[in-house]
C-alpha positions in Angstrom: 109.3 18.4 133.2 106.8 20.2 135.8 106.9 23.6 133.8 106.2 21.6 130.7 102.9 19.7 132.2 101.6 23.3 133.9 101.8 24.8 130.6 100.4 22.5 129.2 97.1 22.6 131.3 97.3 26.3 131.4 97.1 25.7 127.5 94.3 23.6 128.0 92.5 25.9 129.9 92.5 28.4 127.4 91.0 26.1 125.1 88.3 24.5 127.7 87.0 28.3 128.0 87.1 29.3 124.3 85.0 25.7 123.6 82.7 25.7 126.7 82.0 29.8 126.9 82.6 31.0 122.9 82.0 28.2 120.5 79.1 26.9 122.3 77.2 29.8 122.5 77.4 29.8 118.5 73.6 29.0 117.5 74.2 28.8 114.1 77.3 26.3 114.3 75.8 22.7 114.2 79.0 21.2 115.4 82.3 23.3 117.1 85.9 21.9 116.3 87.4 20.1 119.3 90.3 22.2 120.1 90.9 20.4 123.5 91.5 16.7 121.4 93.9 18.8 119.0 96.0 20.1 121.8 96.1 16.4 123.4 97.1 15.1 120.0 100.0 17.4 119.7 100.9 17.1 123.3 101.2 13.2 122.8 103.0 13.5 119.6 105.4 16.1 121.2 106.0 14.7 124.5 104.8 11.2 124.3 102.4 8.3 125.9 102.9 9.6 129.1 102.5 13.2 128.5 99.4 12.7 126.2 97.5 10.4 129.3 98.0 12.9 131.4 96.6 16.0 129.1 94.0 14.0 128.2 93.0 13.0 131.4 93.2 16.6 132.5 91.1 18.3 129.1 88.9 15.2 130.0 88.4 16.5 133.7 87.8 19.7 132.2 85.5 19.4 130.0 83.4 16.9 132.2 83.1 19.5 135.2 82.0 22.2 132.0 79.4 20.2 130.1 76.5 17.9 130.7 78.3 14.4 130.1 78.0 11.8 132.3 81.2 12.3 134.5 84.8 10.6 133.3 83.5 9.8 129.8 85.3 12.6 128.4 88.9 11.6 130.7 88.7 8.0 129.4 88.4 8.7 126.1 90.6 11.6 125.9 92.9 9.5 128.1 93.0 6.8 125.6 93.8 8.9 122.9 96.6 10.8 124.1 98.1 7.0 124.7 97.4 5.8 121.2 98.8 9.7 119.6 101.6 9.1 122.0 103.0 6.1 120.2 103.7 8.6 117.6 106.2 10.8 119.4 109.6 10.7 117.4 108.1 9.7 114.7 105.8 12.0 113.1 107.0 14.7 111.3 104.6 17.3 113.2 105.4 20.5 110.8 103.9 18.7 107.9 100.2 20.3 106.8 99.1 16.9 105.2 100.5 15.2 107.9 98.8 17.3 110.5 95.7 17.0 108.7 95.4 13.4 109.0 96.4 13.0 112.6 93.3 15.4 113.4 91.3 13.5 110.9 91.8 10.1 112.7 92.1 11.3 116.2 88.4 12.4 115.5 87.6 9.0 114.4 89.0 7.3 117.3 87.0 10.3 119.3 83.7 8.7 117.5 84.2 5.2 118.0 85.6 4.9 121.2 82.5 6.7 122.5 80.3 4.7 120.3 81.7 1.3 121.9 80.9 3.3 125.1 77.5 4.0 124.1 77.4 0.5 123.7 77.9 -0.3 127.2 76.0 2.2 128.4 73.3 2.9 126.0 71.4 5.1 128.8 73.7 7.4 129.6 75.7 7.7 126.7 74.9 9.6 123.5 77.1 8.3 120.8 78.0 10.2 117.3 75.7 9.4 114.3 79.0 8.8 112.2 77.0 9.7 108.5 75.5 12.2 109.6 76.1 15.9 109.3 77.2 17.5 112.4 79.6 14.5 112.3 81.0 15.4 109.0 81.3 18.6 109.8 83.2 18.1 113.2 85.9 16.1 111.4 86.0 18.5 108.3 86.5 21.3 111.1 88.9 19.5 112.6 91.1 17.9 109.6 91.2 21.3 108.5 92.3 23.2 111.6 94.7 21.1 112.8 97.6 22.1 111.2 96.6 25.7 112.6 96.7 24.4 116.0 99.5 22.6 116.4 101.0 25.6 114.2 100.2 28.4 117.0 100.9 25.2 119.8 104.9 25.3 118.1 105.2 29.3 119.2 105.1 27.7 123.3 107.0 24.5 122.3 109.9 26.5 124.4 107.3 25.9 127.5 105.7 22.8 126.7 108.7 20.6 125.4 111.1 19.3 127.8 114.8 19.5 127.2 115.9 16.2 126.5 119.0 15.0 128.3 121.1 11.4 127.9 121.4 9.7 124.9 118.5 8.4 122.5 
């Protein structure tokens, strides 16, 4: 179980630096995919609710110490979604395209709204996602449509990031 949760962050390191140090420095990209909430979302749906809090608290604590949001937005949200993808373990069929598709379709919705409510509370600190506009729209295209290619390449480590399961389901 250790060896699966330290690759796991390892994994999510990798991403944290490809997001914070390559696709940021893309001018002409409007919006980057969010590779850090496809790799929770396939760690949840792999390993389950527990799993999926704590690699999205940890790709939350990343990304807050590498970008200029107010500090623990990004661990409670990604923290909350890892939960709610984790309710999913067992019962997704994970090597489906379509499926995959819509899982990083609606994990970027939840991403949106849960820091819009947030925004809400906090309507200084907070900037929230304009959901109809563009970057928006292109953030969730990006990410509906690389989904499936993460959690495609994510299945080549599923030797290091999924525990062997022992007893009886």
């Amino acid at each position: 179980m250790i060896k699966s949760y330290i690759s796991s962050f390892l994994i999510l390191i990798v991403f944290v630096l490809i997001e914070t140090a390559l696709l940021s420095n893309i001018f002409f990209l409007p919006a980057m995919p969010d590779f850090l909430l496809l790799c929770v979302l396939y760690f949840s749906i792999r390993n389950g609710k527990v799993a999926g809090e704590l690699t999205g608290f940890a790709s939350g604590l990343l990304l807050d110490f590498l970008s200029g949001s107010p500090f623990g937005l990004n661990c409670l949200v990604r923290t909350a979604i890892g939960f709610f993808a984790g309710f999913f373990h067992r019962m997704m069929n994970y090597e489906s395209f379509f499926v995959n598709s819509i899982a990083g379709f609606f994990a970027t919705l939840l991403k949106a709204g849960l820091i819009y409510f947030i925004s809400l509370l906090f309507p200084n600190y907070v900037n929230s996602y304009h959901i109809f506009s563009s970057v928006f729209a292109l953030e969730l295209a990006m990410n509906t449509v690389l989904c499936p290619i993460v959690i495609k390449l994510l299945r080549s480590f599923d030797s290091f990031i999924v525990p062997p399961r022992r007893g009886i389901d």
